[in-house]
N, CA, C, O and CB atoms as a CASP TS submission, in Angstrom:
PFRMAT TS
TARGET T0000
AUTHOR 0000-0000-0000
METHOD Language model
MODEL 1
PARENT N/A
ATOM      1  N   UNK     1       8.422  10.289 -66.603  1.00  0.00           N
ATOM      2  CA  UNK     1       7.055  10.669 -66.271  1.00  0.00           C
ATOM      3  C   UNK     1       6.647  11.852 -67.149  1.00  0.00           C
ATOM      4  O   UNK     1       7.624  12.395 -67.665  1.00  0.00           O
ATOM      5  CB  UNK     1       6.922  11.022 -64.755  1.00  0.00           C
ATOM      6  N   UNK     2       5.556  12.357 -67.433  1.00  0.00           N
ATOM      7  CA  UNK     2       4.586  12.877 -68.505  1.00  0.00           C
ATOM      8  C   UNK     2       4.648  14.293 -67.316  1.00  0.00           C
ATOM      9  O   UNK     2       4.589  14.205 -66.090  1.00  0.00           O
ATOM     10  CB  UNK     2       2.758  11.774 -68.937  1.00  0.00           C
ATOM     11  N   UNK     3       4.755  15.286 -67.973  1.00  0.00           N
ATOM     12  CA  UNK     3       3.803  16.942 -67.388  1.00  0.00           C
ATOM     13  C   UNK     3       2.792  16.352 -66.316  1.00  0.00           C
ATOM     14  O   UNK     3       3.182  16.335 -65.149  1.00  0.00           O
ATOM     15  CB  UNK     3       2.574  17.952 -68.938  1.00  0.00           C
ATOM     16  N   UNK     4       1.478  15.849 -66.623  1.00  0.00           N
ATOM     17  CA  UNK     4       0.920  16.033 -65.792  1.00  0.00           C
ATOM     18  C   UNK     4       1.150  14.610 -64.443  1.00  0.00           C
ATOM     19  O   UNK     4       0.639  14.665 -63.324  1.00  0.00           O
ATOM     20  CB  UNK     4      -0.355  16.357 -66.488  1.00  0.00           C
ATOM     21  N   UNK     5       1.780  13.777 -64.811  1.00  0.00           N
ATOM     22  CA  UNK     5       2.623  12.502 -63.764  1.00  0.00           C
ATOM     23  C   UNK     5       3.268  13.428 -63.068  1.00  0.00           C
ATOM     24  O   UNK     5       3.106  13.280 -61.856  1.00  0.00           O
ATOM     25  CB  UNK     5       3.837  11.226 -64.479  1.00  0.00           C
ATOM     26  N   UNK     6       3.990  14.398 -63.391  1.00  0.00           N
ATOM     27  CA  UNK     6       5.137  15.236 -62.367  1.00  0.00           C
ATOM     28  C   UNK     6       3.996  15.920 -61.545  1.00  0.00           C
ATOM     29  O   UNK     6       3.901  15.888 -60.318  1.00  0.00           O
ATOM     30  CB  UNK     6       6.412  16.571 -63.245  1.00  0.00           C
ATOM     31  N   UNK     7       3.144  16.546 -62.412  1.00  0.00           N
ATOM     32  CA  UNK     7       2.697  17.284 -61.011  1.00  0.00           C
ATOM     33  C   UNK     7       1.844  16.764 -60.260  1.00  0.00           C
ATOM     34  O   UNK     7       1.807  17.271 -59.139  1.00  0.00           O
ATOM     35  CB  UNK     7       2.158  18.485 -61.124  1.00  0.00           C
ATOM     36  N   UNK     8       1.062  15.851 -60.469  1.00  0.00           N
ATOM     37  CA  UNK     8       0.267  14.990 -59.779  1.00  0.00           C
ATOM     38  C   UNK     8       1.271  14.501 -58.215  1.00  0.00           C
ATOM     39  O   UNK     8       0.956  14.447 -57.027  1.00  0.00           O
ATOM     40  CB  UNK     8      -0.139  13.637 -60.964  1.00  0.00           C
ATOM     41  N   UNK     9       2.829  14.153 -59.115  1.00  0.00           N
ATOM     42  CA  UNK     9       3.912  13.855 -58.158  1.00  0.00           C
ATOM     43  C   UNK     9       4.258  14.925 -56.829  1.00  0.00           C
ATOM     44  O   UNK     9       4.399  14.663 -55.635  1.00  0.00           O
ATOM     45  CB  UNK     9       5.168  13.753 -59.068  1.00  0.00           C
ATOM     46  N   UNK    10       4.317  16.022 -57.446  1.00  0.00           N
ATOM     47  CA  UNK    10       4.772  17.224 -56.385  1.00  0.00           C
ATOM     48  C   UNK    10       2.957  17.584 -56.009  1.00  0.00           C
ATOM     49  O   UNK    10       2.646  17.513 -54.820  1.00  0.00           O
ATOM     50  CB  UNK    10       5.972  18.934 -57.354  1.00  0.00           C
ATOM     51  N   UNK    11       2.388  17.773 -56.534  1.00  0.00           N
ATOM     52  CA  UNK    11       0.604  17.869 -55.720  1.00  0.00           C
ATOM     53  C   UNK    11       0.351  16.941 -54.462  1.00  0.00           C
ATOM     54  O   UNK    11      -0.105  17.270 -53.366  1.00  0.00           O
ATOM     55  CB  UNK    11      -0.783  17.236 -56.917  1.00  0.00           C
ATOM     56  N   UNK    12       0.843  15.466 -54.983  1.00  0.00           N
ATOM     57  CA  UNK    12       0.687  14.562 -53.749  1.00  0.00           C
ATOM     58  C   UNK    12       1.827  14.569 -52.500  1.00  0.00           C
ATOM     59  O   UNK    12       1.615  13.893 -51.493  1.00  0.00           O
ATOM     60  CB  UNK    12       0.644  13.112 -54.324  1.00  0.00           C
ATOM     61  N   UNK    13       3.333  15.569 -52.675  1.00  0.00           N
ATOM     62  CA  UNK    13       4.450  15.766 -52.272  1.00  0.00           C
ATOM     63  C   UNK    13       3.566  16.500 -51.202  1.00  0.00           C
ATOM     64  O   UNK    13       3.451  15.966 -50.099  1.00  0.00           O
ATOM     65  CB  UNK    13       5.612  16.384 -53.201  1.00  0.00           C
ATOM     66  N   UNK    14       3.011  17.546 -51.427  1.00  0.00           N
ATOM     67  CA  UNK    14       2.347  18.795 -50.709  1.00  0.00           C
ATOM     68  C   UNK    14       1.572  18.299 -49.956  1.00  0.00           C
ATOM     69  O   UNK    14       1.431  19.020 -48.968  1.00  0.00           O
ATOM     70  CB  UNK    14       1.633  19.806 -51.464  1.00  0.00           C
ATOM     71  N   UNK    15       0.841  17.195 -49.913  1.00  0.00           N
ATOM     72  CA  UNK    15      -0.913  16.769 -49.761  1.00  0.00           C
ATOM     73  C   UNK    15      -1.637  17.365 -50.228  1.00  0.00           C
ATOM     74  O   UNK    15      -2.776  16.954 -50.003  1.00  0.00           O
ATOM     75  CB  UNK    15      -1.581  16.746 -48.633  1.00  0.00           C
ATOM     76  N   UNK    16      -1.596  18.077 -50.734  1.00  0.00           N
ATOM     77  CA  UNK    16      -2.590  19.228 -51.576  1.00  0.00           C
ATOM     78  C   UNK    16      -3.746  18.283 -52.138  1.00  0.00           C
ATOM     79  O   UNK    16      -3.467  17.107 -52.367  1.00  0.00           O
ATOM     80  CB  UNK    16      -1.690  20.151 -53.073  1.00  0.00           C
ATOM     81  N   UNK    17      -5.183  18.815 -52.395  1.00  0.00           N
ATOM     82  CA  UNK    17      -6.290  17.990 -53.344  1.00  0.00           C
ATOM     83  C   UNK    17      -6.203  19.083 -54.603  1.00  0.00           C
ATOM     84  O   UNK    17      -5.794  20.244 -54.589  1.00  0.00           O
ATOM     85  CB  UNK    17      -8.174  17.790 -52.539  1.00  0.00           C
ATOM     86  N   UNK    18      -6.573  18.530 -55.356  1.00  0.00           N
ATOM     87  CA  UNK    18      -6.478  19.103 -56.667  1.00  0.00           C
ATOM     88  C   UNK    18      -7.174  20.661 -56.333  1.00  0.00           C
ATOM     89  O   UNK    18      -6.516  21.698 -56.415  1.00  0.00           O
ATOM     90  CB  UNK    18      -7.350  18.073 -57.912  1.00  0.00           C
ATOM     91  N   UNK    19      -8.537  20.613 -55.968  1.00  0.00           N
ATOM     92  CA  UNK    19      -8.801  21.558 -55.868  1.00  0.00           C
ATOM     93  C   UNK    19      -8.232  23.117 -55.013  1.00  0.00           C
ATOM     94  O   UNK    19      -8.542  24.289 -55.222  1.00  0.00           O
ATOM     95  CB  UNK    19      -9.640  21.087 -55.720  1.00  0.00           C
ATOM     96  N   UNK    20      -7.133  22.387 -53.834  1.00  0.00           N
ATOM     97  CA  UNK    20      -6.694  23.248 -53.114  1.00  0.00           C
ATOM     98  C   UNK    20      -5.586  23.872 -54.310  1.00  0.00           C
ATOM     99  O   UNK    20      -5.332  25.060 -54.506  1.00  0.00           O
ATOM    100  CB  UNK    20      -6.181  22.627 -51.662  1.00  0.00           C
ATOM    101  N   UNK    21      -4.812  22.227 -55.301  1.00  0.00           N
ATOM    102  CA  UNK    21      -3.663  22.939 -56.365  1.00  0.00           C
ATOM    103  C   UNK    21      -4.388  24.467 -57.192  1.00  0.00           C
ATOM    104  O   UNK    21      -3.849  25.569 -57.293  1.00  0.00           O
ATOM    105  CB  UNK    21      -3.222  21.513 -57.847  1.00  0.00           C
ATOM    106  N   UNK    22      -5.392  24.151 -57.559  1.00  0.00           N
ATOM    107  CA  UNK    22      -6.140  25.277 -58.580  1.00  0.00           C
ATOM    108  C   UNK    22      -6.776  26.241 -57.818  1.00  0.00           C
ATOM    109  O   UNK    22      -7.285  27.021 -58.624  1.00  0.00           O
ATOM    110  CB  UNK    22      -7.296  24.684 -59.569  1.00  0.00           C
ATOM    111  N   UNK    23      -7.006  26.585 -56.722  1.00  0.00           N
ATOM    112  CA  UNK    23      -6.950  27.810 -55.788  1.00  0.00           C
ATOM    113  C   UNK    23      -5.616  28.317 -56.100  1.00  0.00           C
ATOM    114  O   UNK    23      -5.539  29.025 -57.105  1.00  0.00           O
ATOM    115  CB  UNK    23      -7.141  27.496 -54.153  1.00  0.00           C
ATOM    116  N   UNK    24      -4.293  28.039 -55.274  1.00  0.00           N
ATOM    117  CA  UNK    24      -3.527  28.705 -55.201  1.00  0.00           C
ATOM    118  C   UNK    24      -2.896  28.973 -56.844  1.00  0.00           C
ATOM    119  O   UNK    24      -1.775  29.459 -56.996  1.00  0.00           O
ATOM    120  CB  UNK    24      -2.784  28.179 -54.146  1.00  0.00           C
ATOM    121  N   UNK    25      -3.723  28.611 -57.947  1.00  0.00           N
ATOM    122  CA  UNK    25      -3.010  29.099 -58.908  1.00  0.00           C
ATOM    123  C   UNK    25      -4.306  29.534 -60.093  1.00  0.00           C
ATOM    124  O   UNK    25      -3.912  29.824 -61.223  1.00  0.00           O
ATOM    125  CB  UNK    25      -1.810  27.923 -59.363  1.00  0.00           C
ATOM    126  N   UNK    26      -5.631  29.567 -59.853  1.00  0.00           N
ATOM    127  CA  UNK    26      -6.477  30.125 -60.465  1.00  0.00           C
ATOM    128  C   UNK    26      -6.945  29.447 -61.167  1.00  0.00           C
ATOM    129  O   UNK    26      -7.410  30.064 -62.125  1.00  0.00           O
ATOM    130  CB  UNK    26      -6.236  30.987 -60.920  1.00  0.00           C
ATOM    131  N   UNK    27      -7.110  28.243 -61.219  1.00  0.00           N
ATOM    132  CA  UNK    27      -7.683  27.307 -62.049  1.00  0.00           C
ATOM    133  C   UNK    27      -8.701  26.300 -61.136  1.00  0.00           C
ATOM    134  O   UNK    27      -8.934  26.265 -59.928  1.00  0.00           O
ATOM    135  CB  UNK    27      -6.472  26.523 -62.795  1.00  0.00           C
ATOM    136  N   UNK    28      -9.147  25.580 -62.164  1.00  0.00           N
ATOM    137  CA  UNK    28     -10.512  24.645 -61.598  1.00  0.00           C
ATOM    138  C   UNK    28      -9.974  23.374 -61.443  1.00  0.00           C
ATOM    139  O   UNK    28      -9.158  22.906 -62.237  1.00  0.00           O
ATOM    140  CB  UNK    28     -11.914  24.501 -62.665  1.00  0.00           C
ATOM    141  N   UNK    29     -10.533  22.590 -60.124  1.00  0.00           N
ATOM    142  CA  UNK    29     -10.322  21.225 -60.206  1.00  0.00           C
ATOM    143  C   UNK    29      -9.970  20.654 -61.122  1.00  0.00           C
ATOM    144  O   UNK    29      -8.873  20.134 -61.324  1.00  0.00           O
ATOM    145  CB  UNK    29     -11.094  20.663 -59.966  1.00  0.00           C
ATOM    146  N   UNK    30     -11.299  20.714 -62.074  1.00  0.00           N
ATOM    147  CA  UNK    30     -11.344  20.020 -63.210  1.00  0.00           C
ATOM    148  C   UNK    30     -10.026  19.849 -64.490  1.00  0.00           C
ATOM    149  O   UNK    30      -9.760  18.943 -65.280  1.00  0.00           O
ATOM    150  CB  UNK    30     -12.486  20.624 -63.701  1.00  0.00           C
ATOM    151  N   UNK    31      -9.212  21.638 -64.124  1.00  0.00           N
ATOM    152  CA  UNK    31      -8.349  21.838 -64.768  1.00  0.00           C
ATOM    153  C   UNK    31      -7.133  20.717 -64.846  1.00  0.00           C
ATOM    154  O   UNK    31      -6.703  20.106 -65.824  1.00  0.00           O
ATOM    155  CB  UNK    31      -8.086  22.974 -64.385  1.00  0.00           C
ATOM    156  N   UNK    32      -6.734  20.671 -63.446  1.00  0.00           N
ATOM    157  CA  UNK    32      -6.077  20.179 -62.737  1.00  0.00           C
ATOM    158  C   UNK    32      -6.186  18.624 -62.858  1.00  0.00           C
ATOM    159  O   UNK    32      -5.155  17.954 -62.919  1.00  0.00           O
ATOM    160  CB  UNK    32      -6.323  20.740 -61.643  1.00  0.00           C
ATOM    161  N   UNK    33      -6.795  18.337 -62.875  1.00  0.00           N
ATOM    162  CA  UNK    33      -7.775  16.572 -63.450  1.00  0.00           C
ATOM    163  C   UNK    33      -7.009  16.286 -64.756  1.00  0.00           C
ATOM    164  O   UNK    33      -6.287  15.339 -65.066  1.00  0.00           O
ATOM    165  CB  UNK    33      -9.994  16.726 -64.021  1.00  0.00           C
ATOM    166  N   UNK    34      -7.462  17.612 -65.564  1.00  0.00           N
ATOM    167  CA  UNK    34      -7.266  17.167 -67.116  1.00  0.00           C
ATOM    168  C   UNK    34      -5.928  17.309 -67.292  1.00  0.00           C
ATOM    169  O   UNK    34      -5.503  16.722 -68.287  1.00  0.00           O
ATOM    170  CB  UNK    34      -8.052  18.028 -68.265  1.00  0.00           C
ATOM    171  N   UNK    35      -5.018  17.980 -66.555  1.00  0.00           N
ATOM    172  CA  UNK    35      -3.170  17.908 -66.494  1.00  0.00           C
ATOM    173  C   UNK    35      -3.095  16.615 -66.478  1.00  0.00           C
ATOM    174  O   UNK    35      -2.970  16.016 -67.546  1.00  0.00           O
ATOM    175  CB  UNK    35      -2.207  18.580 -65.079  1.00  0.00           C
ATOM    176  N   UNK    36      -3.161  15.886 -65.193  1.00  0.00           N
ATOM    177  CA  UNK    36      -2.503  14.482 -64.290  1.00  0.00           C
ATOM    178  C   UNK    36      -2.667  13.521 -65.306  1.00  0.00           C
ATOM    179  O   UNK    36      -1.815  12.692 -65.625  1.00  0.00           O
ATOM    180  CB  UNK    36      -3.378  13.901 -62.726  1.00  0.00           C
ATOM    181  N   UNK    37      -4.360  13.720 -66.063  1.00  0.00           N
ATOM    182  CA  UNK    37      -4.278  12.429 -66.978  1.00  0.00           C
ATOM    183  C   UNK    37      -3.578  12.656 -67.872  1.00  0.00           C
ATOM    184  O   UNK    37      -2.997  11.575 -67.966  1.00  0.00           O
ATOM    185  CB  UNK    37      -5.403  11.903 -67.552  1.00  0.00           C
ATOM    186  N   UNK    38      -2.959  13.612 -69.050  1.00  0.00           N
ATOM    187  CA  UNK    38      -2.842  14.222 -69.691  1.00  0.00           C
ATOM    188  C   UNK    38      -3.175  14.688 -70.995  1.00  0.00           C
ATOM    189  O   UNK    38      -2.508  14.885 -72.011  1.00  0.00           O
ATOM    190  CB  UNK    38      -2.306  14.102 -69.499  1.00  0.00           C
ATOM    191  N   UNK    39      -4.792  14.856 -70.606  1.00  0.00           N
ATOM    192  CA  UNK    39      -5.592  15.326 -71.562  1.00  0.00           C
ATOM    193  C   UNK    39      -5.123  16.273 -72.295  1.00  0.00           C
ATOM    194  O   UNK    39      -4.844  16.250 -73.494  1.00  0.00           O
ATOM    195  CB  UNK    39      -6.626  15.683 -71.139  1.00  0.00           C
ATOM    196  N   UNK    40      -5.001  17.577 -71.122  1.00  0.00           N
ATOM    197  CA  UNK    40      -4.199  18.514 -71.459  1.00  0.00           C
ATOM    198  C   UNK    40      -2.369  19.046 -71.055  1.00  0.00           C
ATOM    199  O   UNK    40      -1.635  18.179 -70.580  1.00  0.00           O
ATOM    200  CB  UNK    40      -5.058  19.306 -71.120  1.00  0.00           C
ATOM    201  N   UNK    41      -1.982  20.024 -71.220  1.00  0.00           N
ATOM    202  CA  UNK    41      -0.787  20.651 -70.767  1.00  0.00           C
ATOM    203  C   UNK    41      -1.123  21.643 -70.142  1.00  0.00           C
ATOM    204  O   UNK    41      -2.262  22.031 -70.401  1.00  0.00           O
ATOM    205  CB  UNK    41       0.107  20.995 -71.660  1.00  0.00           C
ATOM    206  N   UNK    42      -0.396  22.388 -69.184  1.00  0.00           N
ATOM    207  CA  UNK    42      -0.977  23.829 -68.403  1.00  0.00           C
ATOM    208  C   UNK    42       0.586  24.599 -69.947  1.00  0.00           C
ATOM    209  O   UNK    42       1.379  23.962 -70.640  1.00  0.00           O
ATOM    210  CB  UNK    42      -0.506  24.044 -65.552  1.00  0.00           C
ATOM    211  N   UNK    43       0.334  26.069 -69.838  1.00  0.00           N
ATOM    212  CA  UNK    43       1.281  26.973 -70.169  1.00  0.00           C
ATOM    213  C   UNK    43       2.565  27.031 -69.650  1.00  0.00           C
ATOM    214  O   UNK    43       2.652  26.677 -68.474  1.00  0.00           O
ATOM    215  CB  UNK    43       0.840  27.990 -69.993  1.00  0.00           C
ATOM    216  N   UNK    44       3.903  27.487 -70.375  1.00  0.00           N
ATOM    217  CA  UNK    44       4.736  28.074 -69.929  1.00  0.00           C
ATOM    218  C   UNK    44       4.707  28.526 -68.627  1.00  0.00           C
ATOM    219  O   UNK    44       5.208  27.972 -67.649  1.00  0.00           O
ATOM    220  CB  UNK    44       4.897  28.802 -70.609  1.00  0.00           C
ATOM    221  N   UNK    45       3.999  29.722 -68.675  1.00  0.00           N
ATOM    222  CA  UNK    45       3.441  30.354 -67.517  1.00  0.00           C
ATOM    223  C   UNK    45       2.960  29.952 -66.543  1.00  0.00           C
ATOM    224  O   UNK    45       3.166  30.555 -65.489  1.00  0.00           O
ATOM    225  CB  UNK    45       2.753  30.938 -67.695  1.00  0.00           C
ATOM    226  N   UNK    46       2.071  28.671 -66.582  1.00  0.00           N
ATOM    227  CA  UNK    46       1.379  28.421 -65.244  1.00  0.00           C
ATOM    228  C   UNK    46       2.206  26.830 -65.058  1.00  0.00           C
ATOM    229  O   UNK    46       1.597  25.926 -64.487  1.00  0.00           O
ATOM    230  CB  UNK    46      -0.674  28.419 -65.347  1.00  0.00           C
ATOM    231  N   UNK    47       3.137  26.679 -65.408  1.00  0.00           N
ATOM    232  CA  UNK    47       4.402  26.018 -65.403  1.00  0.00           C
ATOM    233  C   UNK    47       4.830  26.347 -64.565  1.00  0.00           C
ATOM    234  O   UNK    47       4.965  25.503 -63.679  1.00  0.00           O
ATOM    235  CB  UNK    47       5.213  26.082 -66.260  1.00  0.00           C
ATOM    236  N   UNK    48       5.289  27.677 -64.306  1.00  0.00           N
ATOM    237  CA  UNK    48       6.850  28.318 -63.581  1.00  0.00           C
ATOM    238  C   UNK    48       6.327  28.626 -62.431  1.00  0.00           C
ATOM    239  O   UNK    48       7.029  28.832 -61.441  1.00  0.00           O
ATOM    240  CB  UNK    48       7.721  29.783 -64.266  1.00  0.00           C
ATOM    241  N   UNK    49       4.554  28.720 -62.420  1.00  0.00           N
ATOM    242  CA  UNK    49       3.654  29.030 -61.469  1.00  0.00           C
ATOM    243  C   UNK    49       3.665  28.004 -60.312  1.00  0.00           C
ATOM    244  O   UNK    49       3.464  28.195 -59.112  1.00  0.00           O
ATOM    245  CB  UNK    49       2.360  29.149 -62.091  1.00  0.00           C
ATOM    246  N   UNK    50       3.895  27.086 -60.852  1.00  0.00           N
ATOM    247  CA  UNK    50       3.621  25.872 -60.621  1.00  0.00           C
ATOM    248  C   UNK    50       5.285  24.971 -59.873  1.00  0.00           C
ATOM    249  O   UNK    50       5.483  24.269 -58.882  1.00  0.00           O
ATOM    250  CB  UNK    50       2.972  25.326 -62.215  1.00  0.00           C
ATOM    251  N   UNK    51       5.847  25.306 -60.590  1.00  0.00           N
ATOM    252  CA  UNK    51       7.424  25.269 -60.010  1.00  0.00           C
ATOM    253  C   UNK    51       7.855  25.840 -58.750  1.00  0.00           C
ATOM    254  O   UNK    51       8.670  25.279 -58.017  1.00  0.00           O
ATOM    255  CB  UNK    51       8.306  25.951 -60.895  1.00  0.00           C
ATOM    256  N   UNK    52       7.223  27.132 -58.457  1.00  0.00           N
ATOM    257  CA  UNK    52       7.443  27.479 -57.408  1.00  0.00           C
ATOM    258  C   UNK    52       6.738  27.690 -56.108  1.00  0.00           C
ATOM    259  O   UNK    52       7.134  28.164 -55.043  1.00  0.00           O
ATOM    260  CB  UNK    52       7.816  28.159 -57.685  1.00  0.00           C
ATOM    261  N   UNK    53       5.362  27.115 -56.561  1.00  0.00           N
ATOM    262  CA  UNK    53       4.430  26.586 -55.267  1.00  0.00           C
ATOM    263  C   UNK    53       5.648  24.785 -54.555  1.00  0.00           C
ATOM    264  O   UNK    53       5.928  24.237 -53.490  1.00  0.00           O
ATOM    265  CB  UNK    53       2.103  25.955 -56.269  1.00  0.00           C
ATOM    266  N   UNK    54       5.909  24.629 -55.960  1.00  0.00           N
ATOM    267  CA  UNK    54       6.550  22.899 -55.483  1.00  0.00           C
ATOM    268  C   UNK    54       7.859  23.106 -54.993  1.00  0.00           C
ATOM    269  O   UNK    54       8.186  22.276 -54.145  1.00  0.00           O
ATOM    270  CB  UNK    54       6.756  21.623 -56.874  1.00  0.00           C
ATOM    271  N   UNK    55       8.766  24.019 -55.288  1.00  0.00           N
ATOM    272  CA  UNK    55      10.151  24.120 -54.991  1.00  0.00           C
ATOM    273  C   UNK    55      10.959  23.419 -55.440  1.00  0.00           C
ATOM    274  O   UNK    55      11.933  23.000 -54.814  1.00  0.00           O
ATOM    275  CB  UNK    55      10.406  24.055 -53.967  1.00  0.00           C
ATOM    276  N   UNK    56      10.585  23.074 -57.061  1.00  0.00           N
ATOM    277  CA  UNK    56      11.156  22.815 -58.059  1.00  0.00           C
ATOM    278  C   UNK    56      11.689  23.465 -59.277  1.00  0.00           C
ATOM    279  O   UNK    56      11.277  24.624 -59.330  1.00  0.00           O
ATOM    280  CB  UNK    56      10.629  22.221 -58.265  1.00  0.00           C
ATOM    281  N   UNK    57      12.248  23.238 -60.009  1.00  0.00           N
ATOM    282  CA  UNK    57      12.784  23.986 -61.535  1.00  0.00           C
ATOM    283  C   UNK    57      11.291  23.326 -62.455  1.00  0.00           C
ATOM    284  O   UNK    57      10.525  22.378 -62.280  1.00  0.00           O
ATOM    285  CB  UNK    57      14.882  23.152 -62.349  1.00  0.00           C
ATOM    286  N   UNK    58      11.409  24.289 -63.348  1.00  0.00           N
ATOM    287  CA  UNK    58      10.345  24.101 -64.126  1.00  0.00           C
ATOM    288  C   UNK    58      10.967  22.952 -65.198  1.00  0.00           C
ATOM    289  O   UNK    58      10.053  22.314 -65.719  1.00  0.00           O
ATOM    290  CB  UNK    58       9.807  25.562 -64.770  1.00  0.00           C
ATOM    291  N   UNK    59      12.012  22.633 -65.546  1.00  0.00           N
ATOM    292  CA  UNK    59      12.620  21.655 -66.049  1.00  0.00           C
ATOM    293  C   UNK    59      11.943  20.435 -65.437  1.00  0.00           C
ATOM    294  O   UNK    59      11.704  19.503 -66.205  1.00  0.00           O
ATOM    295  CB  UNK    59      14.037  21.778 -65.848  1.00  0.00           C
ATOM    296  N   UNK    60      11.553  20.301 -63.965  1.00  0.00           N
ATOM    297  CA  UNK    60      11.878  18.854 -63.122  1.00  0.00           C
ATOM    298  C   UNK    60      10.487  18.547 -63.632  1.00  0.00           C
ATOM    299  O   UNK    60      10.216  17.386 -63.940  1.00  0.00           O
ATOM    300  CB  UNK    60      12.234  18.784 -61.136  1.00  0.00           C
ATOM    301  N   UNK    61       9.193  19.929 -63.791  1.00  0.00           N
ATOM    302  CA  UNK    61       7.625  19.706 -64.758  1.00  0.00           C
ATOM    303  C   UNK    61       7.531  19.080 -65.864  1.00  0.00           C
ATOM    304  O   UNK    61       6.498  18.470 -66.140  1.00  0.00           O
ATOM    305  CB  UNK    61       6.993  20.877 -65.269  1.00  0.00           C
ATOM    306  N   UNK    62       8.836  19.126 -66.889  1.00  0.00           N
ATOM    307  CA  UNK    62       8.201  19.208 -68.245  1.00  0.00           C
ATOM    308  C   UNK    62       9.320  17.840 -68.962  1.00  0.00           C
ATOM    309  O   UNK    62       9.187  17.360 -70.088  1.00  0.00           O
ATOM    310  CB  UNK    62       8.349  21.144 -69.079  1.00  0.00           C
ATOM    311  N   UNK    63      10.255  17.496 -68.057  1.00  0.00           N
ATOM    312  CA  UNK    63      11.451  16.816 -68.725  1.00  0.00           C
ATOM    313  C   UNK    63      10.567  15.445 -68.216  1.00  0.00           C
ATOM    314  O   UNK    63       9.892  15.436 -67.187  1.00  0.00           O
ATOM    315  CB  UNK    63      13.345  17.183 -68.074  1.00  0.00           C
ATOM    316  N   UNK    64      10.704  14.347 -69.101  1.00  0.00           N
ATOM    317  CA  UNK    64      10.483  12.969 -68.595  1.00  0.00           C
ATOM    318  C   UNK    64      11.435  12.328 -68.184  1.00  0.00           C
ATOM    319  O   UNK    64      12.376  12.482 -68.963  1.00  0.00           O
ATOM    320  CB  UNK    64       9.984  12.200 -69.376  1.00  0.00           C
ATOM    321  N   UNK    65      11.807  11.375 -66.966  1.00  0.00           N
ATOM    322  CA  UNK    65      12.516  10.995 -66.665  1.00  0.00           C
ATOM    323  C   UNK    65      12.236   8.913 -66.349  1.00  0.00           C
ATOM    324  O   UNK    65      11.326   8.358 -65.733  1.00  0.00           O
ATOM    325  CB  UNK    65      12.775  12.084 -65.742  1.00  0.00           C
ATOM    326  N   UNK    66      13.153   8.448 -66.900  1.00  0.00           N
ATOM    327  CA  UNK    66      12.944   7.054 -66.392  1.00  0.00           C
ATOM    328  C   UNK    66      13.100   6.826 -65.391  1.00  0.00           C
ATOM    329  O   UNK    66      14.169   7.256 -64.958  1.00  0.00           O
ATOM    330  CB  UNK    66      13.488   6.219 -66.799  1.00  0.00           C
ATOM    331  N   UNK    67      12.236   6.063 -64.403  1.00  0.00           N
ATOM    332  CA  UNK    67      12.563   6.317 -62.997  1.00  0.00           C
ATOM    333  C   UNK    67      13.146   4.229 -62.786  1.00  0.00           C
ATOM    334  O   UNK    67      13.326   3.532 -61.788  1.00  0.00           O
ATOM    335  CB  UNK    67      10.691   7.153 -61.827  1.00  0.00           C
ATOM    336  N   UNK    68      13.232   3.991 -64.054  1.00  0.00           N
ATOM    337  CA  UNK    68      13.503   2.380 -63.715  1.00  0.00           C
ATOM    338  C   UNK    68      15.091   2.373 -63.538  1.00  0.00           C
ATOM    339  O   UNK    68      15.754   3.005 -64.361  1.00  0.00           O
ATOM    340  CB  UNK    68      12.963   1.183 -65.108  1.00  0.00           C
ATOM    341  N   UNK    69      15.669   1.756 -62.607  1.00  0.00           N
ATOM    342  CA  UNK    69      17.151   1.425 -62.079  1.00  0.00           C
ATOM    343  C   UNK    69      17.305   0.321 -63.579  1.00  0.00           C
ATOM    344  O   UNK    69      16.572  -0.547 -64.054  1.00  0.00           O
ATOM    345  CB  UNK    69      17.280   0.490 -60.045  1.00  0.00           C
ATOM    346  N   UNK    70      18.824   0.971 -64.025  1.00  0.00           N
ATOM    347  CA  UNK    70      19.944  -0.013 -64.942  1.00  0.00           C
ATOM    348  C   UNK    70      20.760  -0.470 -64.618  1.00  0.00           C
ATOM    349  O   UNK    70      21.580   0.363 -64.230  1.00  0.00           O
ATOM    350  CB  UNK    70      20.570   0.322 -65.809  1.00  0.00           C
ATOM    351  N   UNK    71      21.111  -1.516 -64.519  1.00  0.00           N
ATOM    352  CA  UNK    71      22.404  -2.228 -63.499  1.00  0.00           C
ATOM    353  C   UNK    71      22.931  -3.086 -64.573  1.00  0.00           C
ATOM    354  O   UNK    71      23.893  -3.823 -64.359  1.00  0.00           O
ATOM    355  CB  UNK    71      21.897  -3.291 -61.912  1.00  0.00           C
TER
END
């Protein structure tokens, strides 16, 4: 999954609406919009910000992972 797939992932973990995500971290809905699709990237910084509203490593944000089973 992509930066903004993860957090869309842990945003919907929370129930959080986008707009409640960008309150607790100073940004705009809209911001938050343009992550999930991945228009854009958020910072380092609002990464780690972001890691610890979710109770994740900032690794689990930024690493892609295949989530398809190999047998």
């Amino acid at each position: 999954m992509s930066v903004g797939q993860n957090i869309r992932f842990y945003r919907k973990m929370l129930g959080w609406s986008q707009d409640r995500l960008g309150e607790e971290i100073g940004v705009s809905d809209k911001t938050i919009s343009s992550w999930e699709v991945d228009r854009t990237e958020p910072s380092m910084g609002v990464i780690q910000k972001l890691a610890e509203i979710f109770g994740c490593d900032t690794s689990d944000l930024v690493n892609s992972y295949d989530n398809s089973i190999k047998e």
